[in-house]
C-alpha positions as CSV (number, residue, x, y, z in Angstrom):
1,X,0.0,0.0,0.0
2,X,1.7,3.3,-1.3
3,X,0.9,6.5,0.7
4,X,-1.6,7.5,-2.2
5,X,-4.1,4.8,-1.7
6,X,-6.7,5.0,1.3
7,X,-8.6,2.2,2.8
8,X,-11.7,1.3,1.1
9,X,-13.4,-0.2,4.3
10,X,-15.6,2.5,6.3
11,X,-14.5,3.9,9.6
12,X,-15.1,1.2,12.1
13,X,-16.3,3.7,14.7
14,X,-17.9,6.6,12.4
15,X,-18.4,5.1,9.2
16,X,-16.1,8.1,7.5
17,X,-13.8,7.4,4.8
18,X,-9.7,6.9,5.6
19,X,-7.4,9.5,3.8
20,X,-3.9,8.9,3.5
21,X,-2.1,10.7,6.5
22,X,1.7,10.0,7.1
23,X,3.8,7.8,4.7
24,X,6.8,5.5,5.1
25,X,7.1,5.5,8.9
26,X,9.6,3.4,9.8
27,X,9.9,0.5,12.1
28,X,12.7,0.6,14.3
29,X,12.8,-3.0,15.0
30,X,12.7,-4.2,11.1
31,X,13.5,-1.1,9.6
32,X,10.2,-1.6,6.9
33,X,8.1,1.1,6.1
34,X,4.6,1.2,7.0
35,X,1.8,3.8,6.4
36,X,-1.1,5.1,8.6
37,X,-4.5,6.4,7.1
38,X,-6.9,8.2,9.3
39,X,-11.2,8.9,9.1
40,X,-11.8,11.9,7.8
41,X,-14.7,12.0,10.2
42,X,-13.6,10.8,13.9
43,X,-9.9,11.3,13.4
44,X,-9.2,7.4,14.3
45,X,-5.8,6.4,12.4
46,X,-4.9,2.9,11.2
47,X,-1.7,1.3,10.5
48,X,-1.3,-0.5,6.6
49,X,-0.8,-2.8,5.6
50,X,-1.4,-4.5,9.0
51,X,1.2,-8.1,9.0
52,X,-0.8,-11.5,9.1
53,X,2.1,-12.6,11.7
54,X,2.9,-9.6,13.8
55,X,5.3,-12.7,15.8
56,X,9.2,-11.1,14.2
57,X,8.0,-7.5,15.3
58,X,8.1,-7.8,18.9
59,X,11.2,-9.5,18.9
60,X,13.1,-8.2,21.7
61,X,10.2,-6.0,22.6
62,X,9.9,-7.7,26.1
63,X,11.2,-6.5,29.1
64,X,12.4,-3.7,31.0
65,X,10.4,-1.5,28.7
66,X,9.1,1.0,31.7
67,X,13.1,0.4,33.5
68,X,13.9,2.2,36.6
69,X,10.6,4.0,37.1
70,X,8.0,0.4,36.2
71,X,7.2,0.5,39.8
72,X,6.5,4.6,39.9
73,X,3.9,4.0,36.8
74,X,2.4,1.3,38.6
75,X,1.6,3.0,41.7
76,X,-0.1,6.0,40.0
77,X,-1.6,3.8,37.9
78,X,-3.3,1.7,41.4
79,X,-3.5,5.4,42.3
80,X,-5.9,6.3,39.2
81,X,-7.9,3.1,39.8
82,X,-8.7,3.7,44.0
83,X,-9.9,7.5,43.3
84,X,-12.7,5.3,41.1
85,X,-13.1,1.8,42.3
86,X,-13.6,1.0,45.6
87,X,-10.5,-0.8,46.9
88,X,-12.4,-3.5,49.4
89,X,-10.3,-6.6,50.6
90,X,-10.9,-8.9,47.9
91,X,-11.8,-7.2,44.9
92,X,-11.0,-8.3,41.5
93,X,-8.8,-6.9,38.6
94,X,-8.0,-8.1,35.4
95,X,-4.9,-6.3,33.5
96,X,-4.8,-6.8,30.0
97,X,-1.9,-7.5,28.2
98,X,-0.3,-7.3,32.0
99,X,3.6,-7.4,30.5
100,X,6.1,-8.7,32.9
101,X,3.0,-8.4,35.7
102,X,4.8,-5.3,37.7
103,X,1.2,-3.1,37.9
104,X,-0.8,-6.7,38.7
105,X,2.0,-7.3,41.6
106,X,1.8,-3.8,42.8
107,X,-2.4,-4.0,43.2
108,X,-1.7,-7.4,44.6
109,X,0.4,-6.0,47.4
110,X,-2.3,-3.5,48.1
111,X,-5.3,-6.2,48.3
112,X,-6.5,-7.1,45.3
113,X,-6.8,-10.3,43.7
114,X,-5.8,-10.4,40.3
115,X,-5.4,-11.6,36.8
116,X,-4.0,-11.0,33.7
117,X,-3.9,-11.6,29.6
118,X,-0.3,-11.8,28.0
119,X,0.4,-13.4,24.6
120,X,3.6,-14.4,26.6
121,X,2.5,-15.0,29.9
122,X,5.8,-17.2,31.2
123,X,7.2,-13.6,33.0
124,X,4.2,-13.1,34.7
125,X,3.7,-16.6,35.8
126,X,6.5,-16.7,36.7
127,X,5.8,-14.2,39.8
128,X,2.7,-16.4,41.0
129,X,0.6,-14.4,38.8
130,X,-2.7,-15.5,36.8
131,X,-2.0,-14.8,33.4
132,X,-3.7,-15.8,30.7
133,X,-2.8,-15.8,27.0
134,X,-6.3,-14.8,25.8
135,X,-9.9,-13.4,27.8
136,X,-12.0,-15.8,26.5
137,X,-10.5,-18.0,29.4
138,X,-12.0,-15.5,32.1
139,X,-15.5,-15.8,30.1
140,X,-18.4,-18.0,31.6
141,X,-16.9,-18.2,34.9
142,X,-15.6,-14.8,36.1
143,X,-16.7,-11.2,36.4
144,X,-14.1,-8.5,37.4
145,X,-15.1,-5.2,39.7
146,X,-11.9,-3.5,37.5
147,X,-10.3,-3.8,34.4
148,X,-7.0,-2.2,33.3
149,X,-5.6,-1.6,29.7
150,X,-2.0,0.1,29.7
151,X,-1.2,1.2,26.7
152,X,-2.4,-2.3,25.0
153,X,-5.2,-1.4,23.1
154,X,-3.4,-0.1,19.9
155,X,-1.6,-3.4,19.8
156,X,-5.0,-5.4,19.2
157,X,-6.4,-6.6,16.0
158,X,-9.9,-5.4,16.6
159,X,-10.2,-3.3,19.5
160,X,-14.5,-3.1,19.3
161,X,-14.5,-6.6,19.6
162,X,-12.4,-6.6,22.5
163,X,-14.3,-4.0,24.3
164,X,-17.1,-5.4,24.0
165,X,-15.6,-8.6,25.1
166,X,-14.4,-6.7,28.1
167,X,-17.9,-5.4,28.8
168,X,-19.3,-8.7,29.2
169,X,-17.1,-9.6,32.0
170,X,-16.8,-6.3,34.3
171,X,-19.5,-5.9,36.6
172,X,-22.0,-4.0,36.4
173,X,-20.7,0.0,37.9
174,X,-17.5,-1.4,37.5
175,X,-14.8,0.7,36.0
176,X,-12.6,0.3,33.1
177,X,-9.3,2.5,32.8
178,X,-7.6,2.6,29.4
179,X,-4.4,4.6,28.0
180,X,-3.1,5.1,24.4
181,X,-0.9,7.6,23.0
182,X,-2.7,10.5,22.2
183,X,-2.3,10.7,18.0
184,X,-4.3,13.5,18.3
185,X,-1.8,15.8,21.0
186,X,1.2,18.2,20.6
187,X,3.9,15.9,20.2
188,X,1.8,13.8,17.3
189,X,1.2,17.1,15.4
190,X,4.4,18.0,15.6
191,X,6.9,15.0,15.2
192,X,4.4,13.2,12.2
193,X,6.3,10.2,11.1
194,X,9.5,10.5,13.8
195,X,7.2,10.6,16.9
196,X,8.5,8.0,19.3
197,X,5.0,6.8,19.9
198,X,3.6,5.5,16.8
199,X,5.5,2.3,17.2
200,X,4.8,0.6,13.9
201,X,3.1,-1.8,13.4
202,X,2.9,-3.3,16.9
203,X,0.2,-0.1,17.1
204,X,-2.1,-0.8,14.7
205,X,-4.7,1.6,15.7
206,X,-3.7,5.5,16.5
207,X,-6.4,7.0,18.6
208,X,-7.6,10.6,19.3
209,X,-10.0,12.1,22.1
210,X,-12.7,11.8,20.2
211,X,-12.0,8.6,18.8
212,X,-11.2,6.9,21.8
213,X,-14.5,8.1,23.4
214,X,-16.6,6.7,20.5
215,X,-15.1,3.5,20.5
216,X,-15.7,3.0,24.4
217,X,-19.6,4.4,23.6
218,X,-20.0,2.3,20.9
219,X,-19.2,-0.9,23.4
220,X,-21.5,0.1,25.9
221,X,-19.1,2.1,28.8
222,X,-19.9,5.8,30.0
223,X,-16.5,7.6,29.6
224,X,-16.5,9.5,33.0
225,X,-13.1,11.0,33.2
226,X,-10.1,11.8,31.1
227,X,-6.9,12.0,31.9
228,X,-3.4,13.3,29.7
229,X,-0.6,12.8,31.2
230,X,1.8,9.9,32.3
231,X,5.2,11.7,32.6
232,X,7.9,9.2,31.6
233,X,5.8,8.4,28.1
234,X,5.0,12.1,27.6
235,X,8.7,13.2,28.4
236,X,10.4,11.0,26.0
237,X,7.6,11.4,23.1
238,X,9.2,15.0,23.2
239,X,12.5,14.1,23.3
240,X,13.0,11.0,21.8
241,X,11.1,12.3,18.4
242,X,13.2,15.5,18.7
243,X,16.7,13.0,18.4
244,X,14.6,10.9,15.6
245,X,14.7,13.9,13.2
246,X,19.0,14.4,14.7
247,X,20.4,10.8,14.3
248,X,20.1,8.4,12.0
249,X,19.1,5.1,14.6
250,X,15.7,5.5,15.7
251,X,14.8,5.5,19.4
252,X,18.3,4.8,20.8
253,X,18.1,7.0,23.8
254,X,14.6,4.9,24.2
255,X,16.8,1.3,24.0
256,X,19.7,3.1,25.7
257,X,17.6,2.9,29.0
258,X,16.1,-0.1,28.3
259,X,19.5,-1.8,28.0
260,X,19.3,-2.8,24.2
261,X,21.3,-0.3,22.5
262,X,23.5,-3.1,21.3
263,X,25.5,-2.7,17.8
264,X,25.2,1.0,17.3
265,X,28.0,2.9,16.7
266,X,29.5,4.0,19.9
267,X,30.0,7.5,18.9
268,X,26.0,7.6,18.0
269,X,25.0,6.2,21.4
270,X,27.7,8.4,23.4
271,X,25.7,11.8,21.1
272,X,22.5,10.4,22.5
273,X,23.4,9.6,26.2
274,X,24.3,13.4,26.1
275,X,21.3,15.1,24.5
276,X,18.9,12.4,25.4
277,X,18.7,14.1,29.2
278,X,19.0,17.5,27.8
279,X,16.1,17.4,25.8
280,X,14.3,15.6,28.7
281,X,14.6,18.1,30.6
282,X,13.8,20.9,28.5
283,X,10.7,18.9,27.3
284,X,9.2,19.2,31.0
285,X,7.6,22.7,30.7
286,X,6.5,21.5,27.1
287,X,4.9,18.2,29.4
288,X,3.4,20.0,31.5
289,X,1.6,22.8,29.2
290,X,0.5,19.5,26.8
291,X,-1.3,18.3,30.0
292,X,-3.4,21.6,31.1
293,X,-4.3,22.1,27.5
294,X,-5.6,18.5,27.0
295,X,-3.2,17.8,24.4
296,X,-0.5,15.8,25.9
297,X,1.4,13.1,24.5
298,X,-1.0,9.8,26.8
299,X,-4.5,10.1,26.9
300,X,-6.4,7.9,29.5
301,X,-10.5,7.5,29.8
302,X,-11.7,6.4,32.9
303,X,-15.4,4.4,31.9
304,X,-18.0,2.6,33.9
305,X,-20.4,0.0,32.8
306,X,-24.0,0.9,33.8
């Protein structure tokens, strides 16, 4: 698919028509090229051509992705859930696609019992969690009084499907807390192709405000609150875009502190371990203003099933 063509499907969410929107974004992993198309009407973007076997383009894509501050995102992510949900001894919480199970550990610790869904489940398991590769295993048998989506949603296939999926096993008034990257914020706008968070094509769907809302009405949830900010992903969508249009390796400084800058140039990786915290800092006021003016670089809805 050549950045002239659009989808000919309808706008799952809107019924719009796709027009071509960014061409030949690259794929750090692969280095291929992808493209994304967005509605005309609701703003939803879609990554083409989407891979039948997504398998080669999370290689090496597990672990240590949130490094030294995973356990700082998980507690103001259990910090977001309490000022909704009720946190009663014993209440249930399904994370999905739970990662190496750091936020499910974290709500553990503070009372709840959880579960989780992981295509590759064997990290999580391997910390006593319940993990499993796919929800249909939690249907028929369980109901949840929370469910958590962490910036898992734009990996999935067909996210009304899973929504709706999702509705059917949260309880009724339960709550339902999702975050994307915001494709419709500051840094998208102005980074296009080069912005860290596009992550082709293990994001197949790019979702804006207004997208995001009409996907969760169009599954049934009441979108209650909104949130757009989560520091460490908004900080380094400023900076780490603002390096991908200075050197040639994309997201370095990103797999710098991951750990998994291995076989760059070591002149490349030193430039980047110098500007890399530069830029982070500067990008702080520019964090901060994205966040008061609803535009930031995460956006999170906080729903509940009536």
């Amino acid at each position: 698919m050549t950045q002239s063509h659009a989808v000919s499907e309808p706008c799952i969410l809107c019924g719009g028509k796709f027009q071509p929107y960014l061409g030949r974004v690259s794929d750090h992993v692969t280095g291929e090229h992808f493209v994304i198309v967005r509605c005309a009407g609701c703003g939803l973007g879609v990554t083409q051509p989407i891979p039948q076997d997504l398998a080669p383009y999370y290689r090496d894509y597990y672990g240590a992705r949130h490094g030294f501050t995973a356990i700082f995102r998980a507690k103001q992510r259990l910090s977001l859930v309490h000022s909704k949900a009720q946190n009663k001894s014993g209440q249930s919480l399904l994370d999905v696609g739970c990662g190496e199970g750091t936020f499910l550990l974290t709500a553990r610790d503070q009372g709840w019992k959880v579960s989780g869904t992981e295509i590759n489940p064997a990290p999580a398991r391997k910390s006593g969690l319940d993990v499993e590769t796919d929800l249909a295993a939690f249907h028929g048998n369980r109901q949840f009084d929370a469910i958590t989506m962490w910036h898992s949603l734009e990996h999935m296939r067909d996210p009304q499907e899973l929504l709706r999926s999702i509705h059917g096993i949260l309880k009724p008034d339960g709550w339902l807390f999702v975050a994307v990257p915001d494709a419709g914020g500051w840094q998208a706008r102005t980074f296009g192709r080069d912005w860290l968070h596009l992550d082709v094509p293990r994001h197949l769907y790019h979702f804006n405000r207004r997208s995001l809302r009409l996907l969760h009405e169009s599954c049934g949830f009441q979108v209650r609150e909104e949130h757009h900010q989560e520091l460490e992903y908004d900080v380094l969508g400023w900076s780490q875009s603002a390096l991908n249009k200075i050197f040639p390796t994309r997201n370095l400084f990103f797999l710098q502190l991951m750990g998994k800058a291995e076989g760059t140039p070591s002149l490349e990786r030193a430039a980047n371990w110098l500007v890399g915290p530069l830029l982070s800092t500067i990008a702080l006021p520019a964090t901060w203003t994205g966040t008061a003016c609803k535009h930031g670089g995460t956006l999170i809805l906080a729903s509940q099933k009536p």
